[in-house]
C-alpha positions in Angstrom: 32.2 -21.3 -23.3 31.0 -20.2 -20.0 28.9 -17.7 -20.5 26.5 -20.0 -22.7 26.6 -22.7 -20.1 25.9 -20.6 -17.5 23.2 -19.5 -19.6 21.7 -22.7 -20.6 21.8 -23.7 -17.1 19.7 -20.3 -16.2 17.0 -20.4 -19.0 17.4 -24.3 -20.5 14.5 -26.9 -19.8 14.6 -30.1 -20.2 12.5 -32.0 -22.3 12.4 -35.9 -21.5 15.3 -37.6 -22.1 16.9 -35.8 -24.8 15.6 -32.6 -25.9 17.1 -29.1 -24.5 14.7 -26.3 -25.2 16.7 -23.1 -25.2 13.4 -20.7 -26.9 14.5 -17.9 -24.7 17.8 -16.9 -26.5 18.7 -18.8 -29.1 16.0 -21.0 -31.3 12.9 -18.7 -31.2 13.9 -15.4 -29.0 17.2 -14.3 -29.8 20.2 -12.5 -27.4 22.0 -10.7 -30.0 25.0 -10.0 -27.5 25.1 -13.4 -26.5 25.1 -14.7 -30.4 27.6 -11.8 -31.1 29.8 -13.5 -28.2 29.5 -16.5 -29.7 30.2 -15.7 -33.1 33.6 -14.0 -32.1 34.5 -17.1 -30.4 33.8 -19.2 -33.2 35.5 -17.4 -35.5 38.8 -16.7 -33.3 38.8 -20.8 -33.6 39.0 -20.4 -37.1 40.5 -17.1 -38.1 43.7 -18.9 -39.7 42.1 -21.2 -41.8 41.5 -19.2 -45.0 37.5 -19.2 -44.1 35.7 -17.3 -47.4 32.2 -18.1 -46.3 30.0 -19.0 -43.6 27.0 -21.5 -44.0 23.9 -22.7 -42.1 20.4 -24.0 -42.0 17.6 -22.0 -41.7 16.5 -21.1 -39.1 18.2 -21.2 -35.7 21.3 -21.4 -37.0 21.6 -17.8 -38.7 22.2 -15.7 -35.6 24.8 -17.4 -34.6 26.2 -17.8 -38.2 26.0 -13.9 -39.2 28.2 -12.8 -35.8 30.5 -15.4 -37.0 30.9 -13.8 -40.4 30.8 -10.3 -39.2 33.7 -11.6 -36.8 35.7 -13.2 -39.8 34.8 -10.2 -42.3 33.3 -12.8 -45.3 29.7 -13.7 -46.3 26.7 -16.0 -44.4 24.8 -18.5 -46.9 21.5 -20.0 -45.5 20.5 -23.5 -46.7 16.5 -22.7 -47.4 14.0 -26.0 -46.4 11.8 -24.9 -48.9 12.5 -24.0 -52.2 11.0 -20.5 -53.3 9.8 -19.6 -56.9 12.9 -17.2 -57.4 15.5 -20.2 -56.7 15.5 -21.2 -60.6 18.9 -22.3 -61.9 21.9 -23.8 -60.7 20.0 -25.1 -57.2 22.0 -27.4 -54.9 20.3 -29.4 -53.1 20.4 -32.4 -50.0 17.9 -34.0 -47.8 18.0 -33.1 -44.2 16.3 -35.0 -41.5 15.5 -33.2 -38.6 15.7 -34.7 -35.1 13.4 -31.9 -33.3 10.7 -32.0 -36.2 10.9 -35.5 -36.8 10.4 -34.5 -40.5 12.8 -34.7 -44.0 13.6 -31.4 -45.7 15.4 -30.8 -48.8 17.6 -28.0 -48.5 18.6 -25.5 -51.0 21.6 -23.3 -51.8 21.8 -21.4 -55.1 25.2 -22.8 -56.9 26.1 -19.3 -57.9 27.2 -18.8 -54.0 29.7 -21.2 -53.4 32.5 -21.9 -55.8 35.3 -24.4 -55.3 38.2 -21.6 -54.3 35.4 -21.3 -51.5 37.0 -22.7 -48.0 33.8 -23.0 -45.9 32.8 -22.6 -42.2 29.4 -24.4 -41.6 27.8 -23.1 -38.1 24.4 -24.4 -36.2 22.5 -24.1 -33.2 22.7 -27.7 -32.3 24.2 -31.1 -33.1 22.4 -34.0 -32.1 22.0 -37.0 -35.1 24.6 -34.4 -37.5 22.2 -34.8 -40.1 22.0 -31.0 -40.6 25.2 -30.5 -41.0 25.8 -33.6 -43.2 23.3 -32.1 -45.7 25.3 -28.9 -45.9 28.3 -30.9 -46.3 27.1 -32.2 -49.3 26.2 -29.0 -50.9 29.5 -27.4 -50.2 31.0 -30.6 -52.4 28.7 -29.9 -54.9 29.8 -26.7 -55.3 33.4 -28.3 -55.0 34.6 -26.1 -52.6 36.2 -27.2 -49.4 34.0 -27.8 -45.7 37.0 -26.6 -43.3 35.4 -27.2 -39.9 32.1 -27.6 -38.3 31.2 -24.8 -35.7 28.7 -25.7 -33.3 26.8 -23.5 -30.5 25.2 -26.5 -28.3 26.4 -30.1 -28.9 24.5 -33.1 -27.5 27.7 -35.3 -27.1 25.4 -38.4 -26.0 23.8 -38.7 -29.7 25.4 -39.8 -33.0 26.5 -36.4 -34.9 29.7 -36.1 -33.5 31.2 -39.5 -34.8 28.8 -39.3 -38.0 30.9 -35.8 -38.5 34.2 -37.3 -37.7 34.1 -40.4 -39.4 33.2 -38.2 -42.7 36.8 -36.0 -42.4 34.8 -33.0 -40.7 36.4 -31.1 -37.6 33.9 -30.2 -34.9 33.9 -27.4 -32.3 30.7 -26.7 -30.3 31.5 -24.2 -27.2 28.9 -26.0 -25.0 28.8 -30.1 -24.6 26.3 -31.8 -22.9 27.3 -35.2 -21.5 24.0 -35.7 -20.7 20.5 -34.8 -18.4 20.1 -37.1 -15.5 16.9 -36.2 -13.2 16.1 -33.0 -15.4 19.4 -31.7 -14.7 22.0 -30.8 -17.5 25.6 -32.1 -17.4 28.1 -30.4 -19.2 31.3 -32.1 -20.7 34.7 -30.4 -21.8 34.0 -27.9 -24.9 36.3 -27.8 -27.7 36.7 -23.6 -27.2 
């Protein structure tokens, strides 16, 4: 996708050898028209795959993740990191490593959101190790319902969660690939949209 390249380019930094700090408009300020942009390409790459629900990880993924269900008309279910006194009965649950935190969460989805007629879309800010989305993989299964794709905004195509995803049956489609950063600059590969 262009337009996020362009803007990564603009407003990215990078950190070391592997970390893309995009705080500006995505992971801490967000561009609503930007995320709305993205979200109706994301779901135009899925709008004929029977998609009934829309799921991501708290917390950068859920702007992206509610333009994409506003764009395919069908509900957004956050995984929560920590568990909260009203989450009771029924919990699913999966441990989630995260590669910018360097820290294991267990994630949380209350059952009585997902069924298995569910066909689900999971969408996230970034794939890097594919942990993240692994974990929510798990919880859809749980549930028994069906993980039809893997919607991504930002992939890091030089680390592991692309093949991780792959070699576990799940399609991928991130709108912006990075090859790689060499001398601080970002190099972009082919995008799947």
């Amino acid at each position: 996708m262009k337009t996020l390249e362009e803007r990564i380019l603009k407003d990215g930094n990078v950190i070391g050898q592997n970390i893309l700090k995009v705080d500006s408009f995505l992971t801490h300020q967000v561009d609503y028209q930007l995320m709305k942009e993205i979200g109706q390409v994301l779901a135009e790459g899925y709008a004929n795959q029977g998609i009934t629900k829309v799921v991501t990880i708290e917390a950068s993924g859920i702007a992206p993740a509610v333009y994409v269900a506003e764009s395919l008309g069908v509900p957004m279910i956050f995984g929560k990191k920590h568990k909260n006194i009203t989450m009771t009965e029924d919990i699913l649950t999966a441990e989630v490593y995260s590669f910018t935190k360097q820290v294991t969460s267990t994630v949380s989805i209350a059952g009585k959101f997902l069924s298995p007629e569910d066909k689900v879309l999971i969408i996230d800010d970034f794939l890097a190790n594919g942990q993240a989305a692994m974990g929510l993989a798990q919880i859809i299964k749980q549930a028994g319902a069906q993980v039809v794709g893997v919607g991504i905004v930002i992939e890091k195509s030089f680390q592991t969660g692309r093949q991780l995803l792959i070699d576990n049956g799940l399609k991928v489609t991130s709108l912006a690939r990075i090859d790689r950063f060499e001398n601080g600059q970002i190099i972009f590969g082919a995008a799947d949209l």
